[in-house]
C-alpha positions as CSV (number, residue, x, y, z in Angstrom):
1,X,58.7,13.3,-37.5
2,X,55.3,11.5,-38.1
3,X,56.1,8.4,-35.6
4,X,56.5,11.3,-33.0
5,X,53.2,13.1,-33.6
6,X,51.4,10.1,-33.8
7,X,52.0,8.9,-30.1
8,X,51.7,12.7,-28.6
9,X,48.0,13.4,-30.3
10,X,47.1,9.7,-28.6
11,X,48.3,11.1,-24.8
12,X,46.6,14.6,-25.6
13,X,43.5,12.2,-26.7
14,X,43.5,10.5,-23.6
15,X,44.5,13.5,-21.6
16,X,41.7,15.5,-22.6
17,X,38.9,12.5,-22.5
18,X,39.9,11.9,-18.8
19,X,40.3,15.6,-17.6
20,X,38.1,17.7,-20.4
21,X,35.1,19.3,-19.6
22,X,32.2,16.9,-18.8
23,X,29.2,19.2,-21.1
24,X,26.7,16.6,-22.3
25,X,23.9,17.2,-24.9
26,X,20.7,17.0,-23.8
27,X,18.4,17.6,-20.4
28,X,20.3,17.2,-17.1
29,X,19.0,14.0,-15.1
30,X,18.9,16.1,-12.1
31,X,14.5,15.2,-11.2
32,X,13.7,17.2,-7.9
33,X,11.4,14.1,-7.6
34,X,7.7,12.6,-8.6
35,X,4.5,14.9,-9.0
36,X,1.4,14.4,-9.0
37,X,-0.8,17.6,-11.5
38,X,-4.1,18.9,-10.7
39,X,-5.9,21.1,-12.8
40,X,-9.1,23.1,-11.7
41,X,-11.0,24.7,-14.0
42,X,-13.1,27.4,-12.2
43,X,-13.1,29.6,-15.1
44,X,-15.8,30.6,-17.5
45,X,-13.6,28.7,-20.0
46,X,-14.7,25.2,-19.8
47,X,-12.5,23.9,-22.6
48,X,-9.2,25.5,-21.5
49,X,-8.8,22.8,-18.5
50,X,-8.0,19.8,-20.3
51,X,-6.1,22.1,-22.9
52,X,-3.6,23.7,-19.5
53,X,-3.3,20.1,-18.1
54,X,-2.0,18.8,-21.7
55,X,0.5,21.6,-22.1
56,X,2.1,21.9,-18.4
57,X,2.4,18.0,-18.7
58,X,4.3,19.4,-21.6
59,X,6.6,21.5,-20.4
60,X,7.6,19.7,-17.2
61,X,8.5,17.0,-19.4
62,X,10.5,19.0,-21.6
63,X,12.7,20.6,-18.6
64,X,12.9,17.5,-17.0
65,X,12.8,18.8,-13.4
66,X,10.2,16.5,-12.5
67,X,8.7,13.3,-13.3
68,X,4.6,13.3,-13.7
69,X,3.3,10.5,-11.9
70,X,-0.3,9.6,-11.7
71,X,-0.5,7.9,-8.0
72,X,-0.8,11.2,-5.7
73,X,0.1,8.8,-2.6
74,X,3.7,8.0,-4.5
75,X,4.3,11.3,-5.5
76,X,6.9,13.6,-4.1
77,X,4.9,16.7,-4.8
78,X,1.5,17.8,-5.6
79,X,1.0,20.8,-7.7
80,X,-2.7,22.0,-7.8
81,X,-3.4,24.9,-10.6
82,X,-6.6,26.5,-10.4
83,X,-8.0,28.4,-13.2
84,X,-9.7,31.6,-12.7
85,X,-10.7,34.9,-14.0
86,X,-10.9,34.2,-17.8
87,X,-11.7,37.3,-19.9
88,X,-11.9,37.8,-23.1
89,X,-11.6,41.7,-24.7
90,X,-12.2,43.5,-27.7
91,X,-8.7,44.6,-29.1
92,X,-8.9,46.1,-32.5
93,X,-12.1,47.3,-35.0
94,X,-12.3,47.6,-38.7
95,X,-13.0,51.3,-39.9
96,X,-15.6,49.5,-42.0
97,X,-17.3,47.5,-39.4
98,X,-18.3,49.1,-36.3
99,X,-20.3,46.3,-35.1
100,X,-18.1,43.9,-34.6
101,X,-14.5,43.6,-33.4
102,X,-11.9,42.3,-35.6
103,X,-9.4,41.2,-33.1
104,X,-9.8,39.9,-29.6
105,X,-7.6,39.3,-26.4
106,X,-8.4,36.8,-23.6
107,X,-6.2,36.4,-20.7
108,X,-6.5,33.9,-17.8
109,X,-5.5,33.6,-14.3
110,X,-4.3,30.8,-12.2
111,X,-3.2,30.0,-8.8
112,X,-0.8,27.6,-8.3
113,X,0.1,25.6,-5.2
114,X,3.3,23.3,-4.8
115,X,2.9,21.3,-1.8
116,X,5.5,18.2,-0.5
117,X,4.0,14.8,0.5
118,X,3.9,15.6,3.9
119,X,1.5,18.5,3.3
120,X,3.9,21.5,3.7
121,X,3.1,24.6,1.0
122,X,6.5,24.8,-1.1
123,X,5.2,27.7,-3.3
124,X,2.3,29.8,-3.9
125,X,1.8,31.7,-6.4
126,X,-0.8,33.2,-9.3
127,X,0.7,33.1,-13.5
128,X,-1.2,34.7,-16.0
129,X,-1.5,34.0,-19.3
130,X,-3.0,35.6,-22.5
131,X,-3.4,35.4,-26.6
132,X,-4.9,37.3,-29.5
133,X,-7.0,36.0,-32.3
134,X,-8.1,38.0,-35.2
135,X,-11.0,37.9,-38.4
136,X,-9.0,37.2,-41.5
137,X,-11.7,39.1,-43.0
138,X,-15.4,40.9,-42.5
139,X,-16.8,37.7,-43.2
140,X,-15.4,35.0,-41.3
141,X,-15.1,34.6,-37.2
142,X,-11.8,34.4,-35.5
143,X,-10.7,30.8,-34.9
144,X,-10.8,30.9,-31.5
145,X,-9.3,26.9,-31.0
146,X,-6.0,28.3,-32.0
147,X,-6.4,31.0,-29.4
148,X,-7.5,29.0,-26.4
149,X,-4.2,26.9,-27.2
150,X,-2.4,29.6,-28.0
151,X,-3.5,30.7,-24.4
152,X,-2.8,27.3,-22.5
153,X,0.5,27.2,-23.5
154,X,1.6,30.7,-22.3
155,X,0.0,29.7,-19.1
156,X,1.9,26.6,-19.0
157,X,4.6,28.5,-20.1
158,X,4.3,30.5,-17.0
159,X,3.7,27.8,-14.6
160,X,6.4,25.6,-15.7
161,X,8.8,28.8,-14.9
162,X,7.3,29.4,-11.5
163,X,8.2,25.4,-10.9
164,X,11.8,25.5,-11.9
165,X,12.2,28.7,-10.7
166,X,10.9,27.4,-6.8
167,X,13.3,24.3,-7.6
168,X,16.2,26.7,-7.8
């Protein structure tokens, strides 16, 4: 009874290893091409540039739809983001302190253009982003750092999800 199972789980072996499913672990290798990034920062944010750049380089390598190149003649696409309209809002107030707000919420806007290397617009479009940072207590200020990256990654967040969704 064993010399018979033996040779039938090798054929079912090699039957499913030629005609199983073909799933793979990890990011498809299917690039839409090279691209070149652009960040402007016309914002009243001037630290948040640098900060956007870092994280959208950041999440286009993570989905793997395009590869970042640095050479804009080589590239298959240029993305330009333009930062705009950043605003920062109280959010929240301590019953205690009426002076100063405990919590705050800045958002920021930016328009995005995907063009191909022949100059054609691909997509155009404006993401959004915001955060919150609060006072721990009366005494100390919110740590705004953790915001402003808190607020360049949704923004990258968003842009990165405008890309793929324009490579679709």
């Amino acid at each position: 009874m064993t010399k018979a199972v033996v040779p039938a789980l090798v054929l079912l072996a090699i039957f499913f290893n030629l005609f199983g499913c073909s799933y793979r672990l990890g990011t498809t290798n299917s690039s839409q091409g090279t691209l070149h990034l652009v960040v402007r920062n016309d914002s009243l944010a001037p630290q948040l540039g640098s900060l956007v750049d870092q994280e959208i380089r950041k999440y286009l390598l993570r989905f793997g739809q395009y590869k970042i190149i640095k050479a804009r003649k080589e590239a298959d696409f240029f993305l330009k983001v333009t930062l705009k309209s950043y605003e920062k809002f109280p959010e929240s107030y301590r019953a205690e302190d009426t002076l100063l707000a405990s919590g705050f919420r800045m958002s920021i806007q930016a328009d995005l253009e995907l063009s191909s290397k022949h100059g054609s617009v691909l997509l155009e479009s404006t993401s959004n982003g915001s955060s919150s940072v609060f006072r721990e207590d009366i005494s100390t200020l919110p740590r705004k750092k953790q915001a402003m990256q808190a607020l360049a990654s949704d923004l990258a967040y968003q842009v990165s999800l405008s890309l793929l969704n324009a490579a679709l």
